[in-house]
Backbone as CSV, one residue per row, in Angstrom:
resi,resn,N_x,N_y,N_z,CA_x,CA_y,CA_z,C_x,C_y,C_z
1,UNK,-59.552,9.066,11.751,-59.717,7.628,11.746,-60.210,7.189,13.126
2,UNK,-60.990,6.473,13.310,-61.767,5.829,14.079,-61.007,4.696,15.239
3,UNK,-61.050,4.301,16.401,-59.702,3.540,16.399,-60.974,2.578,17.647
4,UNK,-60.570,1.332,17.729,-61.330,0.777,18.869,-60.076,-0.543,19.805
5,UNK,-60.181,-1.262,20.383,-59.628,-2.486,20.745,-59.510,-3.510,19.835
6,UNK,-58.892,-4.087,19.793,-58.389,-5.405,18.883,-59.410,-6.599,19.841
7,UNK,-60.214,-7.367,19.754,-60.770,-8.083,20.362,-59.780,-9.424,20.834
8,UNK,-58.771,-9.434,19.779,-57.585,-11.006,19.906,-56.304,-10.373,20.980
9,UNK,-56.220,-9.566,20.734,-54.407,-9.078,21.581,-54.988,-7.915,22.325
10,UNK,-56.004,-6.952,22.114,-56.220,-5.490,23.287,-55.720,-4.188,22.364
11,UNK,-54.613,-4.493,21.554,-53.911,-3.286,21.447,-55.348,-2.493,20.314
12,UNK,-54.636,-1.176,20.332,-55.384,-0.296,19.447,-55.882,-1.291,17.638
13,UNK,-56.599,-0.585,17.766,-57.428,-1.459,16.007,-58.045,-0.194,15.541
14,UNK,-57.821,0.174,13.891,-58.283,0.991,13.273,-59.476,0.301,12.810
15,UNK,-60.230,1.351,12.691,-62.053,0.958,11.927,-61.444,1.326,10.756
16,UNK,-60.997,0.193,9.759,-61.007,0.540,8.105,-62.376,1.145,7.554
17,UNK,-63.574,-0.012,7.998,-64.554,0.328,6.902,-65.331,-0.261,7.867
18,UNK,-66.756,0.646,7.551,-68.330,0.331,8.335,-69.263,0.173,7.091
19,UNK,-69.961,-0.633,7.526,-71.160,-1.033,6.514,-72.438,-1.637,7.174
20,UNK,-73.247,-2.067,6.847,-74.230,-2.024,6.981,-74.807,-3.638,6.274
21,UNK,-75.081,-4.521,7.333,-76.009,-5.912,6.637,-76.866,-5.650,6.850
22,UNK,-77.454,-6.867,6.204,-79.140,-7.281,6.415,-79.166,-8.604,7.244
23,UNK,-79.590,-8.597,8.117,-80.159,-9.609,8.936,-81.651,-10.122,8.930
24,UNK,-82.242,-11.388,9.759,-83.386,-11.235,9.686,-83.840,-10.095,10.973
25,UNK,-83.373,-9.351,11.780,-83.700,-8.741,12.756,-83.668,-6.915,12.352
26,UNK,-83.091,-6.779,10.629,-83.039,-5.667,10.073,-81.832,-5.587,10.104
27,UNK,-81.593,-4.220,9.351,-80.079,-3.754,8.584,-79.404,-3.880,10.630
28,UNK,-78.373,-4.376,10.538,-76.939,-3.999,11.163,-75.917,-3.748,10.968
29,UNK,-75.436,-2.223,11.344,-74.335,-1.931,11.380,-72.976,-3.250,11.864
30,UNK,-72.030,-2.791,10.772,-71.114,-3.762,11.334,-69.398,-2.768,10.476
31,UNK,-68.447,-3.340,10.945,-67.201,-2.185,10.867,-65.495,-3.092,10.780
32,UNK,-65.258,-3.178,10.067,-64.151,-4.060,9.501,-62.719,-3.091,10.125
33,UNK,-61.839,-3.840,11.045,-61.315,-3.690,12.021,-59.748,-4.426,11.432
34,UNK,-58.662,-3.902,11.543,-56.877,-4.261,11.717,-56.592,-3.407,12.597
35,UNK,-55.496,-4.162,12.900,-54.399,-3.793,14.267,-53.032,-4.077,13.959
36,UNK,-52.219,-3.222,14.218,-51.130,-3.345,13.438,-50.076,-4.891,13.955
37,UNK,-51.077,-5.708,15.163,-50.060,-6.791,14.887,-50.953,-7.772,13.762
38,UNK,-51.824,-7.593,13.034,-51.984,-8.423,11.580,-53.244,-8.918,12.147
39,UNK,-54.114,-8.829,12.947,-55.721,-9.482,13.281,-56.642,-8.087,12.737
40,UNK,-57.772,-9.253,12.040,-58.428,-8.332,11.620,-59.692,-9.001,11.304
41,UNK,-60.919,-8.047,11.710,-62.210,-8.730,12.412,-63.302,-8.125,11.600
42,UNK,-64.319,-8.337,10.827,-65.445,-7.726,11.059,-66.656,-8.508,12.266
43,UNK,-67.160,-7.194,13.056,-67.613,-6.971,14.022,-69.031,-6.377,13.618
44,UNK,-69.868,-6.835,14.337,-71.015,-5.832,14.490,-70.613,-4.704,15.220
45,UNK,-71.172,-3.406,15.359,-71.220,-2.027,15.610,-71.474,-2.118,17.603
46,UNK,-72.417,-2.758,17.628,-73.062,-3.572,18.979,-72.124,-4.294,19.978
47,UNK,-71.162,-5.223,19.249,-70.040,-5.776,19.667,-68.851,-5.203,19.888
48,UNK,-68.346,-4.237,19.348,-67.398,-3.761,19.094,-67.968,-2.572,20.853
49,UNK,-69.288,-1.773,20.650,-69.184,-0.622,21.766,-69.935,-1.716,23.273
50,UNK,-70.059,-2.960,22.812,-70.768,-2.938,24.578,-70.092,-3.024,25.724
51,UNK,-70.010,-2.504,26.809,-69.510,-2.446,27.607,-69.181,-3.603,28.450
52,UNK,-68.281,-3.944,28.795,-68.227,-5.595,29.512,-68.923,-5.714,30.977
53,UNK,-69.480,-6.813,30.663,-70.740,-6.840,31.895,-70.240,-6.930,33.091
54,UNK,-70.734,-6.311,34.154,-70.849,-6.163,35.741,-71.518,-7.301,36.694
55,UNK,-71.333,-8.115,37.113,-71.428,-9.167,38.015,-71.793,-8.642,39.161
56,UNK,-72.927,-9.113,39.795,-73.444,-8.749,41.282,-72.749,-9.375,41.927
57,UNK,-72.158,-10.456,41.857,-71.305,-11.578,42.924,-70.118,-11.027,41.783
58,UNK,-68.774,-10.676,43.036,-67.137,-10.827,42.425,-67.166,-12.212,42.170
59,UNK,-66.352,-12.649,40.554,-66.147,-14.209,40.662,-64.710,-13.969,39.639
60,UNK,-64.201,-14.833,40.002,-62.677,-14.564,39.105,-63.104,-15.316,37.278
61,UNK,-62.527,-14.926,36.571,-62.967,-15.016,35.329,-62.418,-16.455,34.890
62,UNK,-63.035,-17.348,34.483,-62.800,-18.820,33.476,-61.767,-18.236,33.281
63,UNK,-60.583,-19.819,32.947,-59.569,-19.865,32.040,-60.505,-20.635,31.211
64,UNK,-60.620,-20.106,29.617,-61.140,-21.104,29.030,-60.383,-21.380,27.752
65,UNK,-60.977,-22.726,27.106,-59.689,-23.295,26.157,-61.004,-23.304,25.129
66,UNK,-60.994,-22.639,23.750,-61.651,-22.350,23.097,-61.189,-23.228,21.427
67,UNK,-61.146,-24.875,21.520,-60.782,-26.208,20.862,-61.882,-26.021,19.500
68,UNK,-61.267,-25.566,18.079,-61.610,-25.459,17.000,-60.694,-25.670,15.914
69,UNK,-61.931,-26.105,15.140,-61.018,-27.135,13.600,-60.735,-25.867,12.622
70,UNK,-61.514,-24.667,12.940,-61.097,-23.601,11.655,-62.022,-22.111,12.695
71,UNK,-60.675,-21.101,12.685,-61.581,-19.617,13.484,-62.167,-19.411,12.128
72,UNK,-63.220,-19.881,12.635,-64.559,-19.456,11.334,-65.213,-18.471,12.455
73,UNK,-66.215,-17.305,11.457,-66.968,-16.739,12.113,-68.178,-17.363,13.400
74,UNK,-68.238,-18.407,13.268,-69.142,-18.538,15.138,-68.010,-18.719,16.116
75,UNK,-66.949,-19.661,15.532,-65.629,-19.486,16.811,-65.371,-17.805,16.869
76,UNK,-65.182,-16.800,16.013,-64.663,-15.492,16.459,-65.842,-15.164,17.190
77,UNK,-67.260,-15.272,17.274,-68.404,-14.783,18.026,-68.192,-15.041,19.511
78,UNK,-68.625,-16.744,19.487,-67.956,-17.645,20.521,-66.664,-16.975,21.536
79,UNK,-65.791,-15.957,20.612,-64.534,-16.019,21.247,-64.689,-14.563,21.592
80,UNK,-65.285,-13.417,20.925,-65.430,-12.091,21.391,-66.721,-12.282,22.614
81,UNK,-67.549,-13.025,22.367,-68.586,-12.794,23.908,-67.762,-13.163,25.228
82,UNK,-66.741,-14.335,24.762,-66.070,-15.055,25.955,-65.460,-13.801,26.427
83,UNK,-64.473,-13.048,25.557,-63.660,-11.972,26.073,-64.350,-10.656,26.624
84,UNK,-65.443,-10.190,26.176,-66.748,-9.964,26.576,-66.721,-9.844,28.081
85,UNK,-67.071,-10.799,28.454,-67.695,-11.303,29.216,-66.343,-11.111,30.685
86,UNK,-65.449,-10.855,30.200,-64.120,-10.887,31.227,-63.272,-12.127,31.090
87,UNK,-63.278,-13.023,30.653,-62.943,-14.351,30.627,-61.414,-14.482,29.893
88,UNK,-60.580,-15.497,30.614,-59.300,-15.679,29.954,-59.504,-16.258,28.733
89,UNK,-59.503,-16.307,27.767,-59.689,-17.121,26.582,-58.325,-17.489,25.852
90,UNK,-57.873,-18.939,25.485,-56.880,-19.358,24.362,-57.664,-20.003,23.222
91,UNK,-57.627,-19.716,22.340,-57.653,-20.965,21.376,-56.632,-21.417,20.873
92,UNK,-56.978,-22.937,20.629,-56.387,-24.068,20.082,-56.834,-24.732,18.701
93,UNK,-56.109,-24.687,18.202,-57.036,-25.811,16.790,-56.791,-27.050,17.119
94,UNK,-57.789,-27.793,16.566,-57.926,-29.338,17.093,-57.284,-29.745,16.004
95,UNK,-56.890,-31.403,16.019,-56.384,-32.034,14.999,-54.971,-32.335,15.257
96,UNK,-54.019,-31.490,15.978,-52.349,-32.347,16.412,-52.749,-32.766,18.011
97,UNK,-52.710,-34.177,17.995,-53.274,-34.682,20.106,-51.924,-33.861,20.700
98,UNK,-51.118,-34.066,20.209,-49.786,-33.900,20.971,-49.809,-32.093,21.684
99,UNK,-49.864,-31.371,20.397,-50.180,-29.627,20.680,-51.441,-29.607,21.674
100,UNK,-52.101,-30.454,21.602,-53.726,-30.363,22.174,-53.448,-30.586,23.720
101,UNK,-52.654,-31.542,23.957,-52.057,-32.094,25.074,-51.220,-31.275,25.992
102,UNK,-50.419,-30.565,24.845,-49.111,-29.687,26.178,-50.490,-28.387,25.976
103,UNK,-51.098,-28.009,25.055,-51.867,-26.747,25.520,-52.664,-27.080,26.672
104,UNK,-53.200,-28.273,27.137,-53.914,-28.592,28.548,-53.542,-28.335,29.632
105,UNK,-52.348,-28.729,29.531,-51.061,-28.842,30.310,-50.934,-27.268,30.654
106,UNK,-50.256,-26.736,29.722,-49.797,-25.363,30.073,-50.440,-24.189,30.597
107,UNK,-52.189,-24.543,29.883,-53.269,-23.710,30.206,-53.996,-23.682,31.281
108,UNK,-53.826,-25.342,31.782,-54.662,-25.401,32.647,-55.905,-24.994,32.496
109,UNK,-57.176,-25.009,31.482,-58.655,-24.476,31.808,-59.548,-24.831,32.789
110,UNK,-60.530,-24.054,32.973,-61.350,-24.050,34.118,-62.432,-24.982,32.782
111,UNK,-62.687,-25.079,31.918,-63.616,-25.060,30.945,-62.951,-24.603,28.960
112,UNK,-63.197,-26.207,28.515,-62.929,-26.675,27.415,-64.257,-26.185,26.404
113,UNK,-64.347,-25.437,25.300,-65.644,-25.510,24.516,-65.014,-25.664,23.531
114,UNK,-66.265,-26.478,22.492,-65.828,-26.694,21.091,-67.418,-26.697,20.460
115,UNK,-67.288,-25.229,20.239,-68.090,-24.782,19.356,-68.551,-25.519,17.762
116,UNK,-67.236,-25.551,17.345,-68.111,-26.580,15.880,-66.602,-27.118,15.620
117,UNK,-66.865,-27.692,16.610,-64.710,-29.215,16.013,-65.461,-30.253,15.240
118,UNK,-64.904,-30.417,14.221,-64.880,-31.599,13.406,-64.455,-32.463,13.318
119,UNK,-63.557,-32.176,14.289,-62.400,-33.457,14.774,-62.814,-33.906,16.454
120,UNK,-62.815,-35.608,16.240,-62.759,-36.119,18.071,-61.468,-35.983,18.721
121,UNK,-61.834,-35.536,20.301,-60.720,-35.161,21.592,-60.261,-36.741,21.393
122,UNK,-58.666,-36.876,21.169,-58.233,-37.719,21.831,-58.237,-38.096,23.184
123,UNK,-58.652,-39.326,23.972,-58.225,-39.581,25.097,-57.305,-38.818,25.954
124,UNK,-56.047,-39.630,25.459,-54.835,-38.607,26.031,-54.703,-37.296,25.788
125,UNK,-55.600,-36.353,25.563,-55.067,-34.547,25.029,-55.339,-34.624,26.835
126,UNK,-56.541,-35.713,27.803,-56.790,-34.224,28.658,-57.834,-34.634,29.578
127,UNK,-58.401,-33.908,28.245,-60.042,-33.177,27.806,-60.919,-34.439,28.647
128,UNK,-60.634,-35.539,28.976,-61.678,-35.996,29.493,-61.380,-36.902,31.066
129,UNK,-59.704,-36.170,31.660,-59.602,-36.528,33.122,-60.116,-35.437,33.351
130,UNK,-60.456,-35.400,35.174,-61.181,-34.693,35.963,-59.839,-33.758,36.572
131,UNK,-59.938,-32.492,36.035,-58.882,-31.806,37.284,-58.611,-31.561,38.377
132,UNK,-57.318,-31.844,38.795,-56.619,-32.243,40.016,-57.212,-30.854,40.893
């Protein structure tokens, strides 16, 4: 059995099953992924082996707050390049101000994205004073 990183928690993830789409860029490999704490991903083949990128300038990695109405597949994209990339990543689902609010609070981000929210930032979550 095949075993890679869990992209959500780190720990070990078994490759259940690999297959093969069609894109417009041609067939891509892609490989359907669990981890025994219950996350489970299909991944492109590409995503799953690239190596996390090297920075010519040291820079300490974003805290970032990753504010979505549903982890639909562009938030998991969105959220594996972020981790990718070295970056602290939380997500939050939008829609309770109050949860939205102490997660600001607690997280402190360097940088808020909201890939496809369907829901508007309350005032008070935050999201739109300037950090101290």
């Amino acid at each position: 059995m095949t075993t890679t990183r869990c992209p959500q928690c780190g720990t070990a993830a078994a490759v259940v099953e690999r297959f093969v789409l069609e894109s417009t860029d041609g067939p891509q490999e892609h490989a359907r992924t669990a981890c025994p704490r219950g996350h489970r991903f299909v991944l492109s083949i590409e995503a799953l082996t690239r190596p996390s990128p090297r920075s010519a300038v040291d820079r300490p990695p974003l805290r970032i707050m990753l504010l979505c109405s549903a982890f639909n597949g562009l938030t998991q994209r969105v959220w594996i390049e972020l981790l990718a990339a070295g970056h602290e990543v939380v997500v939050q689902q939008a829609g309770d101000d109050e949860a939205l609010g102490a997660a600001m609070v607690k997280n402190q981000p360097d940088l808020v994205i909201c890939p496809f929210c369907a829901n508007a930032c309350p005032l008070k979550s935050g999201l739109h004073a300037p950090r101290s």
